[in-house]
C-alpha positions in Angstrom: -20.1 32.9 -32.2 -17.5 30.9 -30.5 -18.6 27.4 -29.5 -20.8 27.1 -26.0 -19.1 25.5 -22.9 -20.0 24.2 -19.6 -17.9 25.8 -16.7 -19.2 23.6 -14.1 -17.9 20.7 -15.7 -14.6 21.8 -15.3 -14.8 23.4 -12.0 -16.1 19.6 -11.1 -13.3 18.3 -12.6 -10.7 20.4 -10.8 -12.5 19.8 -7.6 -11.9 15.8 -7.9 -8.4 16.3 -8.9 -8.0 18.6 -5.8 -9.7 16.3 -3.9 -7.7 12.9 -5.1 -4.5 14.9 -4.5 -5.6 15.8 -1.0 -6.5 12.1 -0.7 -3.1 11.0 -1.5 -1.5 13.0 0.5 -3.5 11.7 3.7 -2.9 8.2 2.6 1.1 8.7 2.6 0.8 10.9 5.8 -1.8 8.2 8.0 -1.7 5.0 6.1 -0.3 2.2 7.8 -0.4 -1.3 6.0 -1.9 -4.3 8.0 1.1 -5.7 8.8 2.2 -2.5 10.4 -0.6 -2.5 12.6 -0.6 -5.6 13.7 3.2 -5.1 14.2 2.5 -2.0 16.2 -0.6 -4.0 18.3 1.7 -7.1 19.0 4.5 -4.9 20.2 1.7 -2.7 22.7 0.5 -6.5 23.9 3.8 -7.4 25.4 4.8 -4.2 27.0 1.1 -4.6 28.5 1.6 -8.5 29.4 5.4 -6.9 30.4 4.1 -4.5 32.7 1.9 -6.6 34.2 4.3 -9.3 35.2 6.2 -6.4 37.7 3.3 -5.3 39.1 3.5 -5.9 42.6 0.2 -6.9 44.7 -0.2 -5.5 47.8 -3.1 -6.5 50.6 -5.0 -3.8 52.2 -4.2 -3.7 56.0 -7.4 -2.8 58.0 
């Protein structure tokens, strides 16, 4: 008799190596480091603040 094994321990196992893989892969593809973002959020503020300095006002004539 050959020696008794557990299948779902390996089919677990492959699973969470799938899944960190996967993982990785997201984290190269969506990750942006904090300073990135704040980058990205500083530079989205002054085209706002930019933006609004040419807008012109106009008064409603009756």
């Amino acid at each position: 008799m050959g020696n008794v094994i557990n299948l779902n321990r390996f089919r677990k196992r492959a699973e969470r190596e799938a899944s960190a893989k996967q993982a990785d892969a997201n984290r190269t593809k969506f990750g942006r480091t904090k300073a990135e973002r704040s980058a990205q959020e500083t530079r989205a503020d002054k085209a706002k603040a930019h933006l609004d300095q040419h807008q012109i006002d106009r008064e409603e004539q009756p």
